[in-house]
HTML snippet that shows the backbone in 3Dmol.js (N, CA, C, O; Angstrom):
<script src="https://3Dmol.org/build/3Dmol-min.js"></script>
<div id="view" style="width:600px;height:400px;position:relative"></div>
<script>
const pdb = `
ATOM      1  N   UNK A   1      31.867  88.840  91.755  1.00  0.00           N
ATOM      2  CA  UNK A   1      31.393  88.454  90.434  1.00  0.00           C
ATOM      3  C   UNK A   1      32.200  87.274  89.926  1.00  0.00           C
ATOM      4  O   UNK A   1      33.387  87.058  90.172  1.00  0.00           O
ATOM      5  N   UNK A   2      31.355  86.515  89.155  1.00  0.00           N
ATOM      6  CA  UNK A   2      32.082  85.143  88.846  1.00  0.00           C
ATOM      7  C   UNK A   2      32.864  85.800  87.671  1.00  0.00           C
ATOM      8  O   UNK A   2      32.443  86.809  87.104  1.00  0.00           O
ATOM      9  N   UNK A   3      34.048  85.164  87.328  1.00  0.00           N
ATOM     10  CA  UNK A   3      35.254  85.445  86.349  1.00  0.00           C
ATOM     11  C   UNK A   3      35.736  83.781  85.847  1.00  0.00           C
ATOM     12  O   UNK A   3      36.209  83.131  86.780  1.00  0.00           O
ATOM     13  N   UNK A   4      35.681  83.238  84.845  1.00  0.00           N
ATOM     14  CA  UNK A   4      36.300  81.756  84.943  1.00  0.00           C
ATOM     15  C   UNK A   4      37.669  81.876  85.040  1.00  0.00           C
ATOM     16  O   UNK A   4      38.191  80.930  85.630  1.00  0.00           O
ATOM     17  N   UNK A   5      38.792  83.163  84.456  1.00  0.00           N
ATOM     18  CA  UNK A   5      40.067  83.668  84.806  1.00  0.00           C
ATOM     19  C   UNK A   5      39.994  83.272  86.371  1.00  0.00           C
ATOM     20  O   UNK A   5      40.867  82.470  86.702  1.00  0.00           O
ATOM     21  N   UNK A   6      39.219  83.636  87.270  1.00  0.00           N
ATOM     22  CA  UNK A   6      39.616  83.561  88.329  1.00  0.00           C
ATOM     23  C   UNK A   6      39.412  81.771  89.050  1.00  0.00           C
ATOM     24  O   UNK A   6      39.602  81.548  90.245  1.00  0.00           O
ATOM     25  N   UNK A   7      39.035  80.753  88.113  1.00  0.00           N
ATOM     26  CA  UNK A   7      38.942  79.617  88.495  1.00  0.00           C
ATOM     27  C   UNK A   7      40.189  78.880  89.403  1.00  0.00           C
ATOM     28  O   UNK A   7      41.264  79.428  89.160  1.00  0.00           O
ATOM     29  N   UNK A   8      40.249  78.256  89.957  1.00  0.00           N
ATOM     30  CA  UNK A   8      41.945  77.851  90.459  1.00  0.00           C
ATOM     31  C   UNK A   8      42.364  76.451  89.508  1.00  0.00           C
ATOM     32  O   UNK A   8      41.531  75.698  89.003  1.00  0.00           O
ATOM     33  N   UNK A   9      43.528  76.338  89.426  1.00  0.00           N
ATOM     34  CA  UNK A   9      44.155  75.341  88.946  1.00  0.00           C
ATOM     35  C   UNK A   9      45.182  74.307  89.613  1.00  0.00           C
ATOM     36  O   UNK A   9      45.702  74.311  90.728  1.00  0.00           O
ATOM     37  N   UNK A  10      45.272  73.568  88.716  1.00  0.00           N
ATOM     38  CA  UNK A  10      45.664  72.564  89.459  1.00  0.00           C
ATOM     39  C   UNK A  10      46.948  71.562  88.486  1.00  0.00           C
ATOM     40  O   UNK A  10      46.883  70.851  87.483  1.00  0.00           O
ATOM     41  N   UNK A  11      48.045  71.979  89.414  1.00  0.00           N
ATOM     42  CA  UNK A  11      49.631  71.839  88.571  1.00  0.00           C
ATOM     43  C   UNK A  11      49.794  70.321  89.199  1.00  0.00           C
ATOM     44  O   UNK A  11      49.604  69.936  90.352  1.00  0.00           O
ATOM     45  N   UNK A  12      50.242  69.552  87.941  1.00  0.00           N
ATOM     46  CA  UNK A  12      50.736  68.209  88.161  1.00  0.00           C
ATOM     47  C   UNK A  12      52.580  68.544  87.936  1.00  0.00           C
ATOM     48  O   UNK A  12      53.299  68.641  86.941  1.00  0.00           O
ATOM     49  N   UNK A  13      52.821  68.645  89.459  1.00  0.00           N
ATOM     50  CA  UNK A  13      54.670  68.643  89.283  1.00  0.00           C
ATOM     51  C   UNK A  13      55.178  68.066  88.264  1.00  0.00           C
ATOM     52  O   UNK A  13      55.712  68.706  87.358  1.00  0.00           O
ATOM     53  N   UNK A  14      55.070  66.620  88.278  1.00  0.00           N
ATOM     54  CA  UNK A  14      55.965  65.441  87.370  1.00  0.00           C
ATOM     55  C   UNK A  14      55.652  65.490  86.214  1.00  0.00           C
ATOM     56  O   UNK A  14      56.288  64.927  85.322  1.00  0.00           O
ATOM     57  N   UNK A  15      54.609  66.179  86.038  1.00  0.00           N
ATOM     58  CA  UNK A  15      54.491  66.185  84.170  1.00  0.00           C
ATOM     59  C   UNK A  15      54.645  67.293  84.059  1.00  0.00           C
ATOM     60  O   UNK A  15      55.344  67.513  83.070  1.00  0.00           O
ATOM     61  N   UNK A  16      54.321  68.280  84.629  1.00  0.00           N
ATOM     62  CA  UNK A  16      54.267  69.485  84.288  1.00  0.00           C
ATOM     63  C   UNK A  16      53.016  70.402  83.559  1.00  0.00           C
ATOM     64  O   UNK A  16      52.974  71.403  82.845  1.00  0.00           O
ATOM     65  N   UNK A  17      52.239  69.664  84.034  1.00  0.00           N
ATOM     66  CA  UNK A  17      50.686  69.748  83.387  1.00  0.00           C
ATOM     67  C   UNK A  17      49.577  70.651  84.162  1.00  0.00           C
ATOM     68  O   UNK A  17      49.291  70.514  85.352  1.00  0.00           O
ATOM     69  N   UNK A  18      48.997  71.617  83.254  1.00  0.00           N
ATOM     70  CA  UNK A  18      48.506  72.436  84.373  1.00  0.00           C
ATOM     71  C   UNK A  18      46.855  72.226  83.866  1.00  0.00           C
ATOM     72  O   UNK A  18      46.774  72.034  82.653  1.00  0.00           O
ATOM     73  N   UNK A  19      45.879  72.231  84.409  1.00  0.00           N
ATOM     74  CA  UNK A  19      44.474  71.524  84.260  1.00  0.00           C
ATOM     75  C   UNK A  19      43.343  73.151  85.077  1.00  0.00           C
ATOM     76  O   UNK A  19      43.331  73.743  86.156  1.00  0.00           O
ATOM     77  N   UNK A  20      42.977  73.196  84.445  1.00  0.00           N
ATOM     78  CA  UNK A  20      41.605  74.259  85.017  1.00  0.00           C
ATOM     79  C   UNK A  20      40.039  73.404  84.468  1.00  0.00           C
ATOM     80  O   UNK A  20      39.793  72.716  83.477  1.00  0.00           O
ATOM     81  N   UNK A  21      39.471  73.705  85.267  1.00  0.00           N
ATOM     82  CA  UNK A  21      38.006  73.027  84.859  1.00  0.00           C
ATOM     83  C   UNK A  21      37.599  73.360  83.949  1.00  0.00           C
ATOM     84  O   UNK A  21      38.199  74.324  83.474  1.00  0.00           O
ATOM     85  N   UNK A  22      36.370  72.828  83.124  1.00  0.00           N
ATOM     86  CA  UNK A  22      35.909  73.535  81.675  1.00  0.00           C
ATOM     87  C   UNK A  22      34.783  74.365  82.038  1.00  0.00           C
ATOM     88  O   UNK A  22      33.854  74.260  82.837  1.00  0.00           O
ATOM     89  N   UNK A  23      35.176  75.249  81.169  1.00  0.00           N
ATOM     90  CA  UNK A  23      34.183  76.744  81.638  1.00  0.00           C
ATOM     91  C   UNK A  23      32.627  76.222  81.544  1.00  0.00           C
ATOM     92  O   UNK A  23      32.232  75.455  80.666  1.00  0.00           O
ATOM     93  N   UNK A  24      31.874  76.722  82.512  1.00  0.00           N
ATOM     94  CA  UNK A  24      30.657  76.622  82.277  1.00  0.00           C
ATOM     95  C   UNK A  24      29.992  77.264  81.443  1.00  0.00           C
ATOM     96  O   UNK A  24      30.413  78.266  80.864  1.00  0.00           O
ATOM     97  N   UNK A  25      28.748  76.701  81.270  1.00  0.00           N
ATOM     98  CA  UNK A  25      28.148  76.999  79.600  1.00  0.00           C
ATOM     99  C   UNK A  25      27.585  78.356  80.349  1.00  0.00           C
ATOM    100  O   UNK A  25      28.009  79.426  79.913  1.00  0.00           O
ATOM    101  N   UNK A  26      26.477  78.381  81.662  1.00  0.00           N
ATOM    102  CA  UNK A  26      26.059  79.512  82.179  1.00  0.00           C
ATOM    103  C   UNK A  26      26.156  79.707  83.852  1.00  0.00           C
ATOM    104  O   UNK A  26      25.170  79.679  84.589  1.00  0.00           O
ATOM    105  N   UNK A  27      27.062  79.840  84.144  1.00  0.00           N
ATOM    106  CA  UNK A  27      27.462  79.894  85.783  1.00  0.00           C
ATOM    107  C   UNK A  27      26.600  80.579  86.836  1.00  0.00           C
ATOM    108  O   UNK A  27      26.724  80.462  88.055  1.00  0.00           O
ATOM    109  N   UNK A  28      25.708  81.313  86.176  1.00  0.00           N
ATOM    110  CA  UNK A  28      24.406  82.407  86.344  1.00  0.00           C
ATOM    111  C   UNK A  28      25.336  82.826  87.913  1.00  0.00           C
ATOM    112  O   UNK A  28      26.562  82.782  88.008  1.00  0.00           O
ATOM    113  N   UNK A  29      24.545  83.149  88.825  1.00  0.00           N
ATOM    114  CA  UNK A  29      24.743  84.074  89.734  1.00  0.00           C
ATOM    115  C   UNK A  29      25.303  83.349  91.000  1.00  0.00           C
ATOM    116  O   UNK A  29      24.472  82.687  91.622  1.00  0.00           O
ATOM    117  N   UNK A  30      26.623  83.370  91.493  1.00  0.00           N
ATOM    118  CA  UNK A  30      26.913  82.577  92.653  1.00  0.00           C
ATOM    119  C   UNK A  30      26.737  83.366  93.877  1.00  0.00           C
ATOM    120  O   UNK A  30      27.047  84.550  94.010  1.00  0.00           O
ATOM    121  N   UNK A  31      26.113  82.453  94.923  1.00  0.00           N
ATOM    122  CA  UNK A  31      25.822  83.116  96.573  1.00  0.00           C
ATOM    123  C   UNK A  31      26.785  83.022  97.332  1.00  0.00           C
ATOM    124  O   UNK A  31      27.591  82.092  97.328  1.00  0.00           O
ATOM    125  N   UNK A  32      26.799  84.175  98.209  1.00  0.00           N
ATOM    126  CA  UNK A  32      28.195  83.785  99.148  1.00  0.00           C
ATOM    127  C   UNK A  32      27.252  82.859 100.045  1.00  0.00           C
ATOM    128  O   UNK A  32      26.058  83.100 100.223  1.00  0.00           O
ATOM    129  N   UNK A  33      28.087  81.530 100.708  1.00  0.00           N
ATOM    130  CA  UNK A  33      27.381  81.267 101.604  1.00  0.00           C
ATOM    131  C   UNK A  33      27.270  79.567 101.197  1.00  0.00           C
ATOM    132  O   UNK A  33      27.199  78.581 101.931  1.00  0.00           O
ATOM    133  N   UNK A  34      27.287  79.681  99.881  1.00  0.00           N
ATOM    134  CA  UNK A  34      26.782  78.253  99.109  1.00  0.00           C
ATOM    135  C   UNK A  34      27.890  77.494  99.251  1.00  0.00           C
ATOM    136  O   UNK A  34      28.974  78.021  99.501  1.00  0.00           O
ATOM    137  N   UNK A  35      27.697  75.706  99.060  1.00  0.00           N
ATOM    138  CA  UNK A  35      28.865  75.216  98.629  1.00  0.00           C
ATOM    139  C   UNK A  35      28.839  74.693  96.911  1.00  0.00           C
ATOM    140  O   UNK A  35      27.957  73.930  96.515  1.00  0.00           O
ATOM    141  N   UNK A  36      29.652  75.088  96.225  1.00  0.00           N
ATOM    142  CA  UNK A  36      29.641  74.739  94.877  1.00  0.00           C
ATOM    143  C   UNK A  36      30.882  73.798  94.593  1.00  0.00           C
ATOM    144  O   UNK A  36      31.670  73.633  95.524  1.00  0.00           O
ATOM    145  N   UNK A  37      31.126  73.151  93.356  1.00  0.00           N
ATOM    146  CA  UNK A  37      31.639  72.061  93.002  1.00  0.00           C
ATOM    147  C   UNK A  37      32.732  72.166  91.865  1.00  0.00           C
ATOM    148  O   UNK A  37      32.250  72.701  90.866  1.00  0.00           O
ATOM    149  N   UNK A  38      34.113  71.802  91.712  1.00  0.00           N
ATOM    150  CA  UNK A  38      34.419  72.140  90.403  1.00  0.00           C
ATOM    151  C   UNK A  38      35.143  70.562  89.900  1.00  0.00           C
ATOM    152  O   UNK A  38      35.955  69.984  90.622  1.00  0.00           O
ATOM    153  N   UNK A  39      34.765  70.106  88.783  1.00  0.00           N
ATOM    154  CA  UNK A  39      35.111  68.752  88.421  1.00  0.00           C
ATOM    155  C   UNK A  39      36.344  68.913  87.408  1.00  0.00           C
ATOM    156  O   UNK A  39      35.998  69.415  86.339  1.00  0.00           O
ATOM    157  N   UNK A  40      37.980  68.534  87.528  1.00  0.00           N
ATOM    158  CA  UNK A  40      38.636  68.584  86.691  1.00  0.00           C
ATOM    159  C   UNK A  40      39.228  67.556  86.157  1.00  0.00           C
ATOM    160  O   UNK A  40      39.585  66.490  86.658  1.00  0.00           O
ATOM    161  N   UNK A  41      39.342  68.177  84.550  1.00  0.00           N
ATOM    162  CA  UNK A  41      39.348  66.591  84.037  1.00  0.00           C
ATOM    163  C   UNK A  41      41.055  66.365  83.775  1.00  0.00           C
ATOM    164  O   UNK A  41      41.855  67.266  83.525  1.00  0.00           O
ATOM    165  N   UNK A  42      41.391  64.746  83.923  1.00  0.00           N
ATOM    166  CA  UNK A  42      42.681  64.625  84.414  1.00  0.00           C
ATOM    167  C   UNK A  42      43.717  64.128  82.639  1.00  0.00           C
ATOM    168  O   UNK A  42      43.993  62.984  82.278  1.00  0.00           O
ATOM    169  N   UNK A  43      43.988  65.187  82.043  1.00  0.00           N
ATOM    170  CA  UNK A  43      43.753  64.637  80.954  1.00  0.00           C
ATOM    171  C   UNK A  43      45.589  63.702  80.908  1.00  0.00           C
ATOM    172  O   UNK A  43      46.673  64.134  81.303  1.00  0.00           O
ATOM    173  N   UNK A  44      45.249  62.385  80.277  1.00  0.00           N
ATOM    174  CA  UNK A  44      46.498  61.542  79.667  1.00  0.00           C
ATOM    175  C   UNK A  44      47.363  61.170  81.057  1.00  0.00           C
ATOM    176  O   UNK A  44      48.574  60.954  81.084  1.00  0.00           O
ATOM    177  N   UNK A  45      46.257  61.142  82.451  1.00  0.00           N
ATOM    178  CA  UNK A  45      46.558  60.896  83.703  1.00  0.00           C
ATOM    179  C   UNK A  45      47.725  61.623  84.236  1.00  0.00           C
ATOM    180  O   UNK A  45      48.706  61.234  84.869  1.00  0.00           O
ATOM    181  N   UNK A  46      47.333  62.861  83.785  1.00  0.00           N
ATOM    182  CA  UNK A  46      48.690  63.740  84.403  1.00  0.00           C
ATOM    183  C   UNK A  46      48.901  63.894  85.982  1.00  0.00           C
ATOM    184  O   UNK A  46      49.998  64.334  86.324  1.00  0.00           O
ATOM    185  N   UNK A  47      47.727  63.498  87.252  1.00  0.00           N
ATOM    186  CA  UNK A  47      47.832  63.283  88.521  1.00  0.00           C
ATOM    187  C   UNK A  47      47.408  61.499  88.756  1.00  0.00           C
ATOM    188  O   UNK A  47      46.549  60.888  88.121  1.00  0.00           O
ATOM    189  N   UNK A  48      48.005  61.128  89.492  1.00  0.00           N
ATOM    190  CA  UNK A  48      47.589  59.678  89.636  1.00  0.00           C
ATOM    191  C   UNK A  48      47.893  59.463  91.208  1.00  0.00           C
ATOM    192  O   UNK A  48      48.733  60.057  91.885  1.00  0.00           O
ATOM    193  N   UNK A  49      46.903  58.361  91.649  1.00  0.00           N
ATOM    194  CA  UNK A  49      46.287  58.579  93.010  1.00  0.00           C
ATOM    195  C   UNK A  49      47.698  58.876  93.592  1.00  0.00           C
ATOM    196  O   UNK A  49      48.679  58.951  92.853  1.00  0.00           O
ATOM    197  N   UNK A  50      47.769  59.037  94.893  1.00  0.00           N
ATOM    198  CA  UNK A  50      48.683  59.225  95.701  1.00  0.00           C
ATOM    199  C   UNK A  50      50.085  60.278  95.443  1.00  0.00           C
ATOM    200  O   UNK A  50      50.956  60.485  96.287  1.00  0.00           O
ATOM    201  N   UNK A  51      50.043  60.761  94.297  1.00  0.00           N
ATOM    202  CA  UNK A  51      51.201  61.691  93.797  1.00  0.00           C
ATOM    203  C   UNK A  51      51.120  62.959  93.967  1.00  0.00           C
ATOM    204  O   UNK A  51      50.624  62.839  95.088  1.00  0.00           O
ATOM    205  N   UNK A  52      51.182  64.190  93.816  1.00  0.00           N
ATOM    206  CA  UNK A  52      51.853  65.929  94.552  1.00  0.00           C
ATOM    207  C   UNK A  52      51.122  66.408  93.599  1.00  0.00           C
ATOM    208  O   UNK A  52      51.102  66.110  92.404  1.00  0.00           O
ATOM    209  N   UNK A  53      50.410  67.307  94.295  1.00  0.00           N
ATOM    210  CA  UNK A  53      49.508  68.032  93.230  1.00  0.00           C
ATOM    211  C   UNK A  53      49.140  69.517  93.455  1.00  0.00           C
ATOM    212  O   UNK A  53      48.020  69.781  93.893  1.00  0.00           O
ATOM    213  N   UNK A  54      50.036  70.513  93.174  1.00  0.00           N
ATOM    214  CA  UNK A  54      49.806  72.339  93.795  1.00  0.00           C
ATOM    215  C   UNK A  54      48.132  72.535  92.861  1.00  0.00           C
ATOM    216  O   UNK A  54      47.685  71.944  91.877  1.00  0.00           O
ATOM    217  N   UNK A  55      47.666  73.454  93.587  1.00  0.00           N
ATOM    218  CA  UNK A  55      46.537  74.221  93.855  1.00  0.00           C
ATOM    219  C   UNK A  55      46.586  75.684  93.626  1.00  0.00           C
ATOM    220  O   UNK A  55      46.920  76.322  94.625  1.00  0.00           O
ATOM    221  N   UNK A  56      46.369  76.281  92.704  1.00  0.00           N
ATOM    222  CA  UNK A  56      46.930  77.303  92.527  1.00  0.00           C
ATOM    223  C   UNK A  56      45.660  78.566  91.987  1.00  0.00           C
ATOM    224  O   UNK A  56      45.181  78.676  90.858  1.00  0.00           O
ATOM    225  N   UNK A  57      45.385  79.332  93.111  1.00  0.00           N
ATOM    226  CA  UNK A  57      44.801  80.437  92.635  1.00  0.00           C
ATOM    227  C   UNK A  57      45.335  81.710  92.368  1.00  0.00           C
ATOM    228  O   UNK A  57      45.656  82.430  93.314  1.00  0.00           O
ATOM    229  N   UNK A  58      45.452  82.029  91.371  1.00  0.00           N
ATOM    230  CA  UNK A  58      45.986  83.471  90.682  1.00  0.00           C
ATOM    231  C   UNK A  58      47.312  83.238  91.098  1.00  0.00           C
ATOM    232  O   UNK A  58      47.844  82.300  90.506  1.00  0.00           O
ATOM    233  N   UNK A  59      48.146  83.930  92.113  1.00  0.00           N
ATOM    234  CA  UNK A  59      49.632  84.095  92.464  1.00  0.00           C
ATOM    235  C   UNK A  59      49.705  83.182  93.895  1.00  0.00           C
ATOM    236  O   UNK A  59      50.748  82.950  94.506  1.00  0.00           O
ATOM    237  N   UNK A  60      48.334  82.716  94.286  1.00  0.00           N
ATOM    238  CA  UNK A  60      48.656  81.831  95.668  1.00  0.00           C
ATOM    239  C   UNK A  60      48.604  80.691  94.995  1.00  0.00           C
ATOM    240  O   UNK A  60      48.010  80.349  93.972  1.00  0.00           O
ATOM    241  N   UNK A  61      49.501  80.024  95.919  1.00  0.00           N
ATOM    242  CA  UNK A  61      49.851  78.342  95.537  1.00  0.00           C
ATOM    243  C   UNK A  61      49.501  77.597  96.525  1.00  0.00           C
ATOM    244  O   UNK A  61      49.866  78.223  97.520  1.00  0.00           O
ATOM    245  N   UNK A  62      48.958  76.531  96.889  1.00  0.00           N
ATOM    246  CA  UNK A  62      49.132  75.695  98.186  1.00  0.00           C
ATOM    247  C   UNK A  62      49.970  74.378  97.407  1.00  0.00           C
ATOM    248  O   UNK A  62      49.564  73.527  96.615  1.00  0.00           O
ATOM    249  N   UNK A  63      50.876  74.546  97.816  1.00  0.00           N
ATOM    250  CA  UNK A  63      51.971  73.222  97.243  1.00  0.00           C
ATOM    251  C   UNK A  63      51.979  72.252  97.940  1.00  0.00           C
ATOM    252  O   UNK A  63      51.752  72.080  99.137  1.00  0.00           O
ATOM    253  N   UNK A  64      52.426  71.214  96.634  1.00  0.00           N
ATOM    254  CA  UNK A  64      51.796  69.818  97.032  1.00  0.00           C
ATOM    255  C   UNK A  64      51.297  69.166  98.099  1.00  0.00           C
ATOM    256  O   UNK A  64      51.826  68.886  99.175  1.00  0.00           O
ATOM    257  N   UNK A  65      49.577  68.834  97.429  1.00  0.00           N
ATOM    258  CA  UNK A  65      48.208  68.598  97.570  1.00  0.00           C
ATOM    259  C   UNK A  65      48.533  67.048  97.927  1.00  0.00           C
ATOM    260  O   UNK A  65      49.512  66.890  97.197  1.00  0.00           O
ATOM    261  N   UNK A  66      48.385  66.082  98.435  1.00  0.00           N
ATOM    262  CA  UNK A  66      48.350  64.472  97.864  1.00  0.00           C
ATOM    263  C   UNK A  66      47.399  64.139  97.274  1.00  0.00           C
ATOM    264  O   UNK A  66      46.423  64.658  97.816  1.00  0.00           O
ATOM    265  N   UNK A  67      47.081  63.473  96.338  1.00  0.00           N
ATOM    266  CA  UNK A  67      45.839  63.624  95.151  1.00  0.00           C
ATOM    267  C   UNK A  67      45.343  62.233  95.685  1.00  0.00           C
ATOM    268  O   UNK A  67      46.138  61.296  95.767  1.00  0.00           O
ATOM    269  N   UNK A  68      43.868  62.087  96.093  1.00  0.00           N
ATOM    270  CA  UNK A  68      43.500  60.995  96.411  1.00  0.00           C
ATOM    271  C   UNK A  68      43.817  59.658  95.723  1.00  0.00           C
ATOM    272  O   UNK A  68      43.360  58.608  96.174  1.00  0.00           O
TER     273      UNK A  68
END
`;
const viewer = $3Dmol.createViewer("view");
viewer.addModel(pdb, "pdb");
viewer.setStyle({}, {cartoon: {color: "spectrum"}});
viewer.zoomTo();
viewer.render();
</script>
């Protein structure tokens, strides 16, 4: 079941800025199987191209990402 709590986030080390996507208005029913999309917005350029960027769902982390 979709949860937006369960969205992943996305930690900018050097600022210290943590960014989750904006909740959808109606996320209706997701398929296993599908590929879906999440657009986050980078606010006051807290990742900038080429700099470290963790990935973080619930208590898993994948630490630093290189941010295109």
């Amino acid at each position: 079941m979709f949860k937006v709590e369960n969205l992943p986030a996305v930690i900018a080390p050097d600022s210290g800025v943590t960014t989750k996507p904006p909740e959808p208005s109606d996320p209706g029913q997701l398929t296993d199987g599908q590929i879906y999309f999440l657009l986050y917005p980078n606010s006051g350029g807290a990742v900038k191209p080429g700099s470290k960027a963790i990935l973080a769902f619930g208590d898993l982390r994948l630490e630093y990402q290189t941010a295109p």
